[in-house]
C-alpha positions as CSV (number, residue, x, y, z in Angstrom):
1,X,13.6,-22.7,2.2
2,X,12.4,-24.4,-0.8
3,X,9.9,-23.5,-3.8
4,X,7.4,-25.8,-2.1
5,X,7.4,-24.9,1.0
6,X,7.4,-21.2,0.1
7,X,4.2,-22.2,-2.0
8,X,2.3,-23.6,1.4
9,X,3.1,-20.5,3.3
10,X,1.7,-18.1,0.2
11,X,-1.4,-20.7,0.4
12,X,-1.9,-20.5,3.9
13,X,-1.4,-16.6,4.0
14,X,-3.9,-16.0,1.2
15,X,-6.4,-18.1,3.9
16,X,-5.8,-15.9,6.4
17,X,-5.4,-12.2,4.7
18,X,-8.7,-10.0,4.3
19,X,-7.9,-6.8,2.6
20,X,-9.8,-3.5,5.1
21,X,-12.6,-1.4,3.5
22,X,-12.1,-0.8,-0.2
23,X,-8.7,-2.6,-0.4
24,X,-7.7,-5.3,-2.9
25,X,-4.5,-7.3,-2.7
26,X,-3.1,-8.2,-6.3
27,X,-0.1,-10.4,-7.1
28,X,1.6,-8.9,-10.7
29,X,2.0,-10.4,-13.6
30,X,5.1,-10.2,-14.8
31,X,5.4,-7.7,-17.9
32,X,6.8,-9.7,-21.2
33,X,10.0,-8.3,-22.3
34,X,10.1,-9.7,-25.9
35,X,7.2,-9.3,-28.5
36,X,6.2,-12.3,-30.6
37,X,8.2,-11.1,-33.1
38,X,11.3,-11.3,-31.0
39,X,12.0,-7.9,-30.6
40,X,13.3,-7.2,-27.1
41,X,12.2,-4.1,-25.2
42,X,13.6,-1.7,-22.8
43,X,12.4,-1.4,-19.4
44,X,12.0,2.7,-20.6
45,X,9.2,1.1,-22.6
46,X,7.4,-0.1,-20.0
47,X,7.5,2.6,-17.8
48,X,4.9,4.9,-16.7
49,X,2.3,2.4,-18.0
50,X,-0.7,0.8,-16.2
51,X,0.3,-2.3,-14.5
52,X,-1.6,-6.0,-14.7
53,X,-2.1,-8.6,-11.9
54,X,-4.6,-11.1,-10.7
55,X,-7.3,-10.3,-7.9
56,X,-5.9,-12.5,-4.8
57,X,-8.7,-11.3,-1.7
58,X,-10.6,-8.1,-1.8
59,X,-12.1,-6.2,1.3
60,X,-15.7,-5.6,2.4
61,X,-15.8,-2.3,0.7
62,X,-16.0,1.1,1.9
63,X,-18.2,2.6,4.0
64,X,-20.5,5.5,2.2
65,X,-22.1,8.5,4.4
66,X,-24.7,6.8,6.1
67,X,-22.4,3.9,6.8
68,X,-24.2,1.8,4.7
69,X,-21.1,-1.0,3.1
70,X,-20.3,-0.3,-0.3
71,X,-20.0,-3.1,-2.1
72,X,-16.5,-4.2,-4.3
73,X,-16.5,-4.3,-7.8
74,X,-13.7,-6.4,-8.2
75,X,-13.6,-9.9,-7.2
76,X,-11.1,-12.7,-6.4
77,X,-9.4,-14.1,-9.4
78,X,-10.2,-11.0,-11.7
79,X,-7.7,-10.1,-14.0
80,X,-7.1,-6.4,-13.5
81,X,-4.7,-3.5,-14.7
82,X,-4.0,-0.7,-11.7
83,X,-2.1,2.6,-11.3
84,X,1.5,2.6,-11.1
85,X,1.8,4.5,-8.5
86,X,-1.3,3.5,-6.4
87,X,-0.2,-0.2,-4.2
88,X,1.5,-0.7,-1.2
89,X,4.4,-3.5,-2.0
90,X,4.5,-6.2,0.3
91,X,6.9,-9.7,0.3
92,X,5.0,-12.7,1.6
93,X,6.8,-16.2,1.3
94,X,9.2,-15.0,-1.4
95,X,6.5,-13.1,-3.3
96,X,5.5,-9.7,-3.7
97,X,1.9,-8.9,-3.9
98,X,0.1,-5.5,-3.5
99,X,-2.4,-4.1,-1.4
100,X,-4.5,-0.7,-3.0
101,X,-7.5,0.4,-3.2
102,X,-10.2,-0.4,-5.6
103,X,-10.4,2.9,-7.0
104,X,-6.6,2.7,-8.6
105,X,-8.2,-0.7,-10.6
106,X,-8.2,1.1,-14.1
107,X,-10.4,-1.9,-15.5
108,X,-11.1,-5.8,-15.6
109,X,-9.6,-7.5,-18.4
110,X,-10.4,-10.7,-19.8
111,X,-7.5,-13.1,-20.1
């Protein structure tokens, strides 16, 4: 399957998906390997650190006690760093995205 096509599936997939309750899908950004300086790092130094991605869909938001919706923080195209340990890895057309929940968003960041 080509690049392209691969692409059109991602597209049409992000049409279709809507993340339940309180659940955001994020695709990662890939972490840089070499400063600006050239230096080249080990993966050890990236480990065990928050992890950065762009907002693709978010859910409706939970439901609080008197079932009143909650409404999400987050929204599409945010940039946002999240737990490590927190999303659910998922391969769609090639590309792995992650589903988690709003409350393993550490922060917004601007780009």
């Amino acid at each position: 399957m080509s690049h392209t096509m691969d692409d059109a599936h991602f597209q049409e997939f992000l049409k279709t998906v809507k993340p339940m309750g309180d659940r955001v899908l994020v695709e990662a950004e890939e972490e840089k390997t070499e400063t600006s300086f050239g230096l080249v790092l080990p993966d050890s130094a990236s480990k065990d650190r928050p992890q950065k991605g762009r907002v693709l869909a978010v859910g409706e938001g939970k439901r609080g006690k008197n079932g009143e919706r909650i409404p999400m923080t987050v929204k599409v195209g945010d940039m946002v760093l999240y737990s490590k340990y927190g999303p659910t890895e998922v391969k769609v057309a090639g590309r792995e995205v992650l589903f988690l929940e709003e409350a393993s968003v550490l922060a917004v960041i601007g780009e």
